[in-house]
C-alpha positions in Angstrom: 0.0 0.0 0.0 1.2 3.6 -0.8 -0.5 6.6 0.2 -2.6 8.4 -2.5 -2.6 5.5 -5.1 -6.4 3.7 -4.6 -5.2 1.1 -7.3 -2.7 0.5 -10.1 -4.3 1.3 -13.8 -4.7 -1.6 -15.8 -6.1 -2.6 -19.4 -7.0 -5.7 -20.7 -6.1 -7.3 -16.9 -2.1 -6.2 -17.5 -0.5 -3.2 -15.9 -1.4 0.0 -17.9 1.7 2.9 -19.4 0.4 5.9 -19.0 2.1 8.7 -20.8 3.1 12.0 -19.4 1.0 14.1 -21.6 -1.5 12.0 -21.0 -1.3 12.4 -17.2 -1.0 16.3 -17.9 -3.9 16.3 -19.9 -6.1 14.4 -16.7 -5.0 17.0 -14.7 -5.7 20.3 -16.3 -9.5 18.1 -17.0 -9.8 17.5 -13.1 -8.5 21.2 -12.5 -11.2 22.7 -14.7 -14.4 20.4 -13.9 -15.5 20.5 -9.9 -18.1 17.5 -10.3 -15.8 14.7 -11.5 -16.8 10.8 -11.2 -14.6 8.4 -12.1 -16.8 4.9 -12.5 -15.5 1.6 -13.5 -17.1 0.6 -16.5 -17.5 -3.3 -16.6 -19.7 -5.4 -19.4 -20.7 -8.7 -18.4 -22.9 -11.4 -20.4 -26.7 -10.3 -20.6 -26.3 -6.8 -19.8 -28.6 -3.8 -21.1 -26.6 -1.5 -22.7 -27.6 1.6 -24.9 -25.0 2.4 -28.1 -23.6 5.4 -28.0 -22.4 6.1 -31.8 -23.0 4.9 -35.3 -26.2 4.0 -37.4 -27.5 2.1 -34.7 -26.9 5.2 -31.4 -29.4 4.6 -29.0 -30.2 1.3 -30.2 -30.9 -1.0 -26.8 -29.4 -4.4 -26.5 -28.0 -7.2 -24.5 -24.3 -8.3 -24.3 -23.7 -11.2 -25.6 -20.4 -12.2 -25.6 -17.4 -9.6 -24.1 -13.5 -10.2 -25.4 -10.7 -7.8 -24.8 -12.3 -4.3 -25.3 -14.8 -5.5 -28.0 -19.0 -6.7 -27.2 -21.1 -8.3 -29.2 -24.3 -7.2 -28.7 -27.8 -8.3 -29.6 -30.5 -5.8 -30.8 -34.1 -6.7 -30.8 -36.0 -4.8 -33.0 -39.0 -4.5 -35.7 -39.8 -7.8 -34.9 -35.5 -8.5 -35.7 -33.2 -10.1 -33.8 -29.8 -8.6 -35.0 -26.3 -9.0 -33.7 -23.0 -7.0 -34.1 -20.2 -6.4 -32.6 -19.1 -3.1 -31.3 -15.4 -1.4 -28.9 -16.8 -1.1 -25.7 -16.2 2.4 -25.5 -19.2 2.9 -28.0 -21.8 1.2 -25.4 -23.0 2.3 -21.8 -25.2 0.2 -19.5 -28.6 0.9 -18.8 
């Protein structure tokens, strides 16, 4: 344990780089926004998630199958049962 570090970053379960211009540019956001949450954003199988960009935005689905930072997601709609496969970054839960 070190005092002021709540937990190392990590992506895709490994240790994370993160570059100085990068940190920089965290700080001047957190200097300049009061109200700041930061969530963890985990998929799991069968969660609701709304997409976010695309021809499908705002489009409601279900996970169905998460790897690395890609979901596939299944879209029920018109009476269709579609299925595509979208970055992660590009869905939210609902």
């Amino acid at each position: 344990m070190i005092g002021g570090i709540l937990a190392p970053v990590r992506y895709l379960g490994k240790p994370a780089v993160i570059r100085d211009e990068e940190i920089q540019t965290i700080k001047k956001f957190l200097k300049d926004f009061e109200d700041v949450k930061v969530e963890e954003f985990t998929l799991e199988k069968s969660a609701r998630v709304r997409i976010r960009t695309g021809v499908l935005m705002d489009y409601e689905g279900t996970v169905v199958e998460v790897y690395g930072n890609r979901a596939i997601v299944k879209i029920n709609s018109l009476g269709l049962q579609l299925s595509a496969q979208f970055n992660k970054k590009d869905l939210e839960k609902i």
